[in-house]
N, C-alpha and C positions, 0 to 999 in steps of 0.2 A: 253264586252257584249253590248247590246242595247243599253240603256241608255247613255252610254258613246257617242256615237255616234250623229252625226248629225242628225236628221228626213226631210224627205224633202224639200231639200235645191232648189229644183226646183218650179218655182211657179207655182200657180191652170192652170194646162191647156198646161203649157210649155215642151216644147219636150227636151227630155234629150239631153246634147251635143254631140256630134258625136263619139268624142271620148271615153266619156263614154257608148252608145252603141259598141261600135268597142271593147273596152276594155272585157266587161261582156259578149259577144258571144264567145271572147278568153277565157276566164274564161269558160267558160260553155263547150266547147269542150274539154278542156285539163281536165274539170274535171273529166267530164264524160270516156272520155278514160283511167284515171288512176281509176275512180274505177271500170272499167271492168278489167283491169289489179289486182287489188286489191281484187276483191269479186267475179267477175266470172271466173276471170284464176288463183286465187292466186298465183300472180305474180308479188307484187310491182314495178314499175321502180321509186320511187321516195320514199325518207322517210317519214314517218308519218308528221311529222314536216310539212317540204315542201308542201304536200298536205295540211296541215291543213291551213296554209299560203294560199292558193288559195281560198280555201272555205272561209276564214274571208276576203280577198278583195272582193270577189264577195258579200259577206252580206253586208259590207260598200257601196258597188256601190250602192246596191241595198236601202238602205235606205234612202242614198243620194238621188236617183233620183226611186221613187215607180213605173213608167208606166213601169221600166225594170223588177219588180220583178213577171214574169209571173208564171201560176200554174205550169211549166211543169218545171222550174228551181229545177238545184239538191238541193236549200237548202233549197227546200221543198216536199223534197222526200225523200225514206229510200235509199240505195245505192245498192243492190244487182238487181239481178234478177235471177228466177231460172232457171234451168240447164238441156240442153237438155239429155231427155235419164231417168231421174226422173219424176214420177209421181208426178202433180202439186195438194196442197191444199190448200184450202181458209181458212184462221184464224178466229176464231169465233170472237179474239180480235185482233185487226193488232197488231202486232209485231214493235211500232216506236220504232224511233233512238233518241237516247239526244242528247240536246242541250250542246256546250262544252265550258267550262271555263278555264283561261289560268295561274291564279295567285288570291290569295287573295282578290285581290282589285272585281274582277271579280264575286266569289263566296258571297262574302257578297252583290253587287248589283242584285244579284241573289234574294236572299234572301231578298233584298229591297222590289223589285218590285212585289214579291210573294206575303209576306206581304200586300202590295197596293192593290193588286188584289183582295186578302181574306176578306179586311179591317182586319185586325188581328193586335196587340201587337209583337206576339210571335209562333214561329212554332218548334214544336222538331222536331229534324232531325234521320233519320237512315243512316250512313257513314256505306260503304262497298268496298273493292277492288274492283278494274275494272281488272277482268283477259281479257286479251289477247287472244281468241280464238274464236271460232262460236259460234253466237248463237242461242239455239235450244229450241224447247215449245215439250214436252211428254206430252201425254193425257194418262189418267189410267181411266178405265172403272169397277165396282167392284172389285178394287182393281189392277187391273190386265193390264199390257202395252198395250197398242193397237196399238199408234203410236206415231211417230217421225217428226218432220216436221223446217223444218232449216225456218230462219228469210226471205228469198230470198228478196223481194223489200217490203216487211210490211205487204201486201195484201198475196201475195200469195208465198208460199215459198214450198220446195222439200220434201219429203215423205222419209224418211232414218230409218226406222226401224228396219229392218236388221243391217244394220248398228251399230244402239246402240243399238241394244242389244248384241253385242261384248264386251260392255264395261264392266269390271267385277262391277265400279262405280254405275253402273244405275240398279237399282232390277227391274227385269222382273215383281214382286208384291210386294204394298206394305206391309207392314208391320202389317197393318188392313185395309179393306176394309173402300173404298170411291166411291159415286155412280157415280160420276164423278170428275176429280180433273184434272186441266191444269197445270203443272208447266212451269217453263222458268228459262233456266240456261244459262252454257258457256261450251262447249266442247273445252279442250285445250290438249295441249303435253307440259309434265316437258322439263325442261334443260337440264336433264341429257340424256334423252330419245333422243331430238332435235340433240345433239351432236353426240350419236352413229351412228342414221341413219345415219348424213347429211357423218360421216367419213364412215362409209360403201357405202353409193354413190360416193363418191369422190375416195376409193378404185377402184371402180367398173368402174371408167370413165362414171358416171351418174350426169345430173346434179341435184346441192346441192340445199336445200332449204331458202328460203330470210330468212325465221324466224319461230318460232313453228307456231304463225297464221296458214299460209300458210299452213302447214302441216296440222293441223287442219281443217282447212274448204277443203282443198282437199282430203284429206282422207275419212271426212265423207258422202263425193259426189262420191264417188266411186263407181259406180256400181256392181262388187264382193265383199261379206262383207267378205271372207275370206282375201281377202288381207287389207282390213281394222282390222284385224284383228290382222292383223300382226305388226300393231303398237299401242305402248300402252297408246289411249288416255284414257285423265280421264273427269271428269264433276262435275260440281258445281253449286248448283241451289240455286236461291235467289226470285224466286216470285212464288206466285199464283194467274194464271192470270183468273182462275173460279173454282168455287167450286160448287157443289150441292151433301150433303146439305154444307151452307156457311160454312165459315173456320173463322180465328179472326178477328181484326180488327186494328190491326197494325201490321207493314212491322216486329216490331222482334217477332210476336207471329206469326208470319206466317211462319216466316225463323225455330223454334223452333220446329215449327208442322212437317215443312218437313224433321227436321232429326229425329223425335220421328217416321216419316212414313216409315225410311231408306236411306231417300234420302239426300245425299254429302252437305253439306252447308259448307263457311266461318267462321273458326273461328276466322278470326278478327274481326270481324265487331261491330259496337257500338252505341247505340245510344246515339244522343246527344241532349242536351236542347235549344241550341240557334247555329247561322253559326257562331259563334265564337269558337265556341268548336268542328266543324265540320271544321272551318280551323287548327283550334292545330289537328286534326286526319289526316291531309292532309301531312301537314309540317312532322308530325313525320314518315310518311311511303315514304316518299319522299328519306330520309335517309335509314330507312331499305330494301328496296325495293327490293336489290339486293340477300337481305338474304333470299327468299322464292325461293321455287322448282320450281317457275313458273312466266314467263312474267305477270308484270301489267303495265298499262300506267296511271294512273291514279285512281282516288278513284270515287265511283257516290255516293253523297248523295240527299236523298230524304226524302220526309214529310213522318214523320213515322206511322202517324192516318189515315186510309182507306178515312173515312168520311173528311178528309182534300185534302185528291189525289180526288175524287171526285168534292170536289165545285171547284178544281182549273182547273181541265178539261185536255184538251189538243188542241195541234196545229192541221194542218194536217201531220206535220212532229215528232213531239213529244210535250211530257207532261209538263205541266208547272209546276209540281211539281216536277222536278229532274233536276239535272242536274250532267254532266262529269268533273271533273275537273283534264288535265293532268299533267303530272309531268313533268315539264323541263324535253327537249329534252337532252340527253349529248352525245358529237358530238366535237370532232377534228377534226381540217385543218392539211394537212401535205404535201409536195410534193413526189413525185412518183423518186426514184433514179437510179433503174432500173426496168427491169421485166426479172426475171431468172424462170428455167422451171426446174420441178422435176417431176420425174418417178417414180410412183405410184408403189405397189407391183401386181399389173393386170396387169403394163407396159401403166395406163394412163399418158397423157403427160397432168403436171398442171401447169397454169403457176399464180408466185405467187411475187408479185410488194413488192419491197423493199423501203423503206420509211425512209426521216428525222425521227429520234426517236420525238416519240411527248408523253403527256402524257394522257390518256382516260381511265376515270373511275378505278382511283386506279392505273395503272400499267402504265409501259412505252412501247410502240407499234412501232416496226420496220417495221413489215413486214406484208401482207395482203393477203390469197388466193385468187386469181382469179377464181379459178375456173377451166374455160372452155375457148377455142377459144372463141364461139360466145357469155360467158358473158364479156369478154373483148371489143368484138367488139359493144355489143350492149350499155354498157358504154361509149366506146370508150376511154379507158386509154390507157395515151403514158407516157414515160419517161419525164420525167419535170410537169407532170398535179402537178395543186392544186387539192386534192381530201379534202371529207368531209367523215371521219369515225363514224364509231359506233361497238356498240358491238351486235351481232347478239347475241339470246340466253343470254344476259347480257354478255358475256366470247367470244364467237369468234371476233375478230376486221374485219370490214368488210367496204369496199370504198362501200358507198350508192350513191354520185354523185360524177361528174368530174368539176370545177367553171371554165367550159371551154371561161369565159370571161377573165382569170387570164392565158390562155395559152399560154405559151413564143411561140416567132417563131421557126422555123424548124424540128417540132414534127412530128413526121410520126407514123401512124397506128402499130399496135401490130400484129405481124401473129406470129404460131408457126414454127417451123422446116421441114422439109419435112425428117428428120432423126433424131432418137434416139440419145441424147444427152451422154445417158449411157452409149452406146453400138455402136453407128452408123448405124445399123438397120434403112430400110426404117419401117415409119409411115405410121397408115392406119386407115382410116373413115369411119367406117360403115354406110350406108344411112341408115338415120332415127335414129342415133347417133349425141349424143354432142361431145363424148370424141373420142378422136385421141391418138391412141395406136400402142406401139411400136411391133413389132411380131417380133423379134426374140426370140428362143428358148434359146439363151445362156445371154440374158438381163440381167448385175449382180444384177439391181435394184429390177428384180423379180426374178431372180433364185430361190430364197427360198419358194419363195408361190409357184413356178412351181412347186419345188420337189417335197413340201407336198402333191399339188395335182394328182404327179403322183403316189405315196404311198401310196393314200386316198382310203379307204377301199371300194368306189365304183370303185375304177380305176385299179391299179395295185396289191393294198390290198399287202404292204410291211409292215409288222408288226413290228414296234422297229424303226420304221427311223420316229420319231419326229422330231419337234422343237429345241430340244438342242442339239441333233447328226447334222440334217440337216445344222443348226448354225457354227458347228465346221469344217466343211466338207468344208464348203464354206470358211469361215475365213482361214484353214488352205490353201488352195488353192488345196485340193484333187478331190472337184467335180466341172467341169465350166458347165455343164450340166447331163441330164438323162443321156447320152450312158455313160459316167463314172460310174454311180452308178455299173455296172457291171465288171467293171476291181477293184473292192475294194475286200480285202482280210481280213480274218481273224486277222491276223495281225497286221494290219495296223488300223483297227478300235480298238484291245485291246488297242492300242497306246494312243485313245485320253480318256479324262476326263470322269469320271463316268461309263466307259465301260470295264468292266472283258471278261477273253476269254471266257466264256459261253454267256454274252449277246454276245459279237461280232461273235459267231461262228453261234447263232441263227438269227442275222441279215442277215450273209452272206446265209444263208439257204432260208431265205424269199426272199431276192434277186433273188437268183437262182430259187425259185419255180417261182416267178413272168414270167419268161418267159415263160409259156405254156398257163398263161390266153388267153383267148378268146378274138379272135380280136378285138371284140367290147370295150372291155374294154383299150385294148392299145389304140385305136381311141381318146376314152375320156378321158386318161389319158396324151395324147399331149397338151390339154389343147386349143384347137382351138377354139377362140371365137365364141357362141353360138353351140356351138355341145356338148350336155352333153347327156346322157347316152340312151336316146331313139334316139336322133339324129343317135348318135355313132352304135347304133345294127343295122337300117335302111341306113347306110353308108356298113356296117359290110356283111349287107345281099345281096348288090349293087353290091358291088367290089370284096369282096373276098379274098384281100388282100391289103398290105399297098402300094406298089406298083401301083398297078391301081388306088388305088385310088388319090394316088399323082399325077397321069397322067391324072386324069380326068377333062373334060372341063367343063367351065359354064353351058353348054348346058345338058348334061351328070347328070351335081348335080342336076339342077334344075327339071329334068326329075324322080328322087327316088322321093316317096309321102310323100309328105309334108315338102319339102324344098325347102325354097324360094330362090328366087334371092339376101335374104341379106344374108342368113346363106352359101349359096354357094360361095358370093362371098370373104366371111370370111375363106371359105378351101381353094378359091385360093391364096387369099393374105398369108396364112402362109405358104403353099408349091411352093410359088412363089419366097421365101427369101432363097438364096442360105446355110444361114447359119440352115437353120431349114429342111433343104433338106441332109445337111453333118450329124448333128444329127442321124435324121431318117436311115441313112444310116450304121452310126454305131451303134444303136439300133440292126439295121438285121445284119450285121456282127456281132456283142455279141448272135445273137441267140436268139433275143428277134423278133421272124417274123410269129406269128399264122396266121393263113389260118380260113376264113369262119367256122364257127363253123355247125354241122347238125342241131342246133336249129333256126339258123339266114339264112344258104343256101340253106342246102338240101331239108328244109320244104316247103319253096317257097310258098305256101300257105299260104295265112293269112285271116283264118276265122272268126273273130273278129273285121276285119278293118271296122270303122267306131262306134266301141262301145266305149264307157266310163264308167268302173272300180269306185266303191269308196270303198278303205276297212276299216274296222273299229274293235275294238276288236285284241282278241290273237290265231290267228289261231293252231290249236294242231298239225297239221303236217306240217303244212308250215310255215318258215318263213316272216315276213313282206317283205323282199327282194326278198326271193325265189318267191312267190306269183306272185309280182311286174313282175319279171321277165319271169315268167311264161305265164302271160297276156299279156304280153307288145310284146312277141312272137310270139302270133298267131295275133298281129296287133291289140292291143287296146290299147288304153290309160287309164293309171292312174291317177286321180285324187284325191287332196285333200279334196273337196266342193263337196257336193252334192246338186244339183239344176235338176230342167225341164228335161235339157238334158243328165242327168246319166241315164246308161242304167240299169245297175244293181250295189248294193251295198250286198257287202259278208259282213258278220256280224260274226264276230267268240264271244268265252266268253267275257263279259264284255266289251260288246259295249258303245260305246258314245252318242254324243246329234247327230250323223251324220244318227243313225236308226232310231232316232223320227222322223227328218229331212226327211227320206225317207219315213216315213208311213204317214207324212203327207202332200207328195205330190205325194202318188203313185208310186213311182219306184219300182221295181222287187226286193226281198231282197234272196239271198242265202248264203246257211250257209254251212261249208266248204267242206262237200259231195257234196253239187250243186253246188260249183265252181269248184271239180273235175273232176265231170260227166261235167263239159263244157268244160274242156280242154282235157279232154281223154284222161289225164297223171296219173301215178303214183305221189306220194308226194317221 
């Protein structure tokens, strides 16, 4: 901390040394570019550590030598800035950053120099976790939400109230009216939560996220709160940063208040009587740290008496009454021994660097996802690197840097395959994609998730061929693709485990009905990257059949409405691979070969094109699917979100928050008559 430090070692008047301005404009640019990476792309390229490292030479240069320490320098400014595309707001109270503390010795000189400041004896402290996430100031107006507004650079930060109010954490009202109340919290995502996504992106050949952070602050910058929606952050709030009429007058009758109002607070937190007792609350979480649902980096303690945060004021960067204090970084060195490549059940190719066993946080770590090509490349890990690990989530182990000063000779760059390592299938990169995915149809590493998806009740709708059948089918070596599922016999299925001749005679049945579905549905049950089931009717209504459409050129796809040059060039790459082409072919030899359907060909009109659908409620004579499909026929889209651009919302019994959603933005609302009388169909 300060103190510790030298104070201007330059004398009255003398110009800093060359080096030390040379040094502190490198400093200033690398910092500034990592926390665009960090606050405005959530996107670390560097650890927390490492950054933090930057930021405390740059403070030492600067005290060393004062003429460098100008206003515009980051370590006197907050680090974000807001985000284009969000409505910008001004903070009634800026939103600062703390100042950070490293160990013991650091937190008690804190506490010195506070002290000095106050002229005081003695200050109580209030110790609280430091969660890991965004954070956000909610303003409640008689009671009641009004808005949301993220930290952006201190001054002026992003408008996200849609947003939070997703979160089921955050009450829309409190709990008794307040005529006005500003809280200030952390929006974060659990571990557990962190882990699902980032393996469902990583299924998906999406890339994975650095850490919950990340997710965090990019999610609640999302423009669609429906997709924010869709992940389950939570929130925790620890200040009031205005009141009228006033609120208490220490930080734990405050925290008190705001869960008596409904609102998420810390149950650790504690106060304490002197920084002695605020470092025994340091040391011991240091330890447990690992044991909570959620990333923290550290603890903030602060003066617990209003009337004490007051006389101590603040910087123009933050308050001199708190400060951060993190927890050792934990971080293994290990070298890189190979980099082997594994295929995903989508058929993403990952490739995933095997390592000296080292030991990191509890456990022993061989090996480390990569990821992606371009996170490899933008690393730039080769076989021999010294790397520095962490654990992403506290639990994934994860290469943060490469100590590319420790890089043996003769190390050549990482590329993937230009073929499927599983299968020998050519690979394929969607523009405007990370992942590079294998397309063959007959892929053993995905067969199983093909199958299901040709089974799956929007696709083929094969009733009784699960997971455990599907499993058996493959292990046994009876199915190496779709066109086999139709040479299976009765038989032959009693044969395996948990299957009697009535379940196998009913499979065989579903089998067989499957092949009269509607073209469209075979379309999307091939599983062709980006063509899922509205693509599939609009391919369906095009071509007419499976044939044409395998034959059809770039030019050809790109010309049906509303497909692009990436989803077309994703039909020619799977009907470009001779093995997915043999497939198809024994599909239509099994008699698995529907023709244009009268809904998708013969109607040729589409009087709907250019509307957007939101349904909501239990329709009495239609199905949620049937409906779907129904609309989706005369050329409109379905959505889930209703916003501006919904054209009309059908509302059947026991609708949701989607027909408030509509009455109070004016959209057209009908109710299952008025969506019949639109399509001019029977139910």
């Amino acid at each position: 901390m300060t103190s510790r430090r030298k104070r201007g070692e330059d004398g009255a008047g003398a110009a800093p040394p060359a080096a030390a301005v040379a040094r502190a404009a490198e400093l200033r640019g690398a910092i500034e570019h990592h926390r665009r990476r960090y606050y405005d792309d959530a996107a670390p390229e560097i650890s927390d550590a490492s950054y933090d490292a930057l930021e405390r030479e740059l403070h030492e240069i600067e005290e060393r030598h004062p003429a460098l320490a100008t206003p515009d320098s980051p370590t006197r400014r907050v680090g974000g800035r807001p985000a284009a595309g969000l409505e910008e707001f001004s903070h009634r109270t800026p939103m600062l950053s703390l100042e950070n503390a490293y160990d013991a010795a650091d937190l008690l000189e804190f506490d010195a120099r506070l002290k000095r400041h106050l002229d005081v004896e003695a200050v109580e402290y209030y110790a609280e976790l430091k969660i890991d996430g965004l954070s956000i100031a909610l303003h409640y107006e008689d009671g009641k939400l009004v808005r949301a507004v993220t930290r952006g650079d201190g001054v002026r930060g992003e408008i996200v109230t849609d947003n939070l109010r997703t979160l089921p954490s955050v009450p829309a009202r409190l709990r008794r009216p307040w005529k006005f109340l500003e809280v200030r919290g952390e929006v974060y995502l659990s571990r557990a939560e962190f882990l699902r996504l980032n393996q469902r992106r990583e299924e998906n050949g999406e890339a994975v996220f650095a850490n919950p952070r990340n997710v965090a602050a990019g999610t609640i910058r999302l423009l669609d709160p429906a997709q924010a929606a869709e992940r389950s952050l939570e929130a925790i709030f620890y200040q009031i940063a205005e009141a009228n009429p006033p609120g208490p007058e220490t930080q734990a009758e405050a925290v008190a208040l705001l869960a008596e109002l409904g609102l998420p607070v810390s149950p650790h937190a504690r106060v304490c009587p002197g920084a002695e007792t605020a470092v025994g609350y340091w040391e011991e979480w240091i330890a447990k740290q690992h044991e909570l649902p959620y990333d923290t980096d550290g603890v903030v303690v602060k003066a617990n008496r209003f009337r004490v945060q007051r006389a101590a004021g603040s910087t123009a960067k933050a308050p001199r009454w708190a400060v951060a204090v993190k927890f050792p970084q934990v971080q293994a060195r290990t070298r890189v021994v190979a980099i082997e490549v594994q295929v995903g059940r989508t058929g993403a190719l990952t490739p995933v660097a095997k390592l000296e066993p080292v030991a990191l946080a509890g456990t022993t770590v061989s090996s480390a996802s990569l990821h992606n090509e371009e996170e490899v490349a933008r690393k730039d890990v080769r076989v021999g690197d010294l790397v520095v690990l962490e654990k992403a989530g506290g639990i994934i182990p994860q290469i943060v840097e490469v100590v590319t000063g420790e890089r043996p000779p003769g190390t050549t760059p990482f590329a993937l395959p230009d073929r499927c390592p599983a299968c020998g299938s050519p690979v394929f990169r969607q523009e405007g994609e990370v992942a590079v995915r294998c397309t063959g149809l007959r892929c053993p590493a995905k067969l199983h998730e093909a199958l299901r998806h040709f089974a799956s009740r929007r696709a083929l709708d094969i009733e009784g061929l699960g997971d455990a059948l599907v499993a058996q089918l493959i292990a046994q070596g009876r199915v190496r693709d779709a066109a086999d599922l139709y040479s299976l016999d009765a038989a032959t299925l009693a044969g395996l485990e948990r299957m009697g001749a009535k379940s196998a005679a009913n499979v065989v049945a579903q089998i067989d009905r499957s092949r009269t579905h509607p073209l469209h549905r075979l379309i999307h049950a091939l599983g062709i990257r980006h063509v899922g089931e509205r693509t599939a009717r609009l391919l369906a209504a095009r071509f007419g059949d499976l044939g044409a459409l395998g034959a059809a050129s770039l030019e050809e796809l790109t010309a049906v409405r509303d497909i692009g040059p990436a989803v077309a060039a994703s039909i020619r790459a799977f009907f470009d691979n001779a093995d997915n082409r043999e497939v198809v072919a024994r599909l239509r030899a099994a008699g698995v070969d529907p023709r244009g359907t009268p809904a998708t060909v013969a109607a040729g009109e589409q009087p709907l094109a250019g509307k957007t659908f939101v349904l909501t409620g239990t329709l009495a004579t239609y199905s949620r699917d049937a409906a779907r499909e129904a609309i989706e026929a005369l050329g409109a889209k379905v959505s889930g979100t209703v916003s501006k651009k919904t054209s009309f919302v059908v509302a059947g019994a026991d609708p949701g928050s989607k027909l408030d959603k509509a009455r109070e933005l004016g959209v057209p609302i009908l109710d299952e008559d008025g969506l019949r009388e639109m399509l001019n169909a029977r139910p």
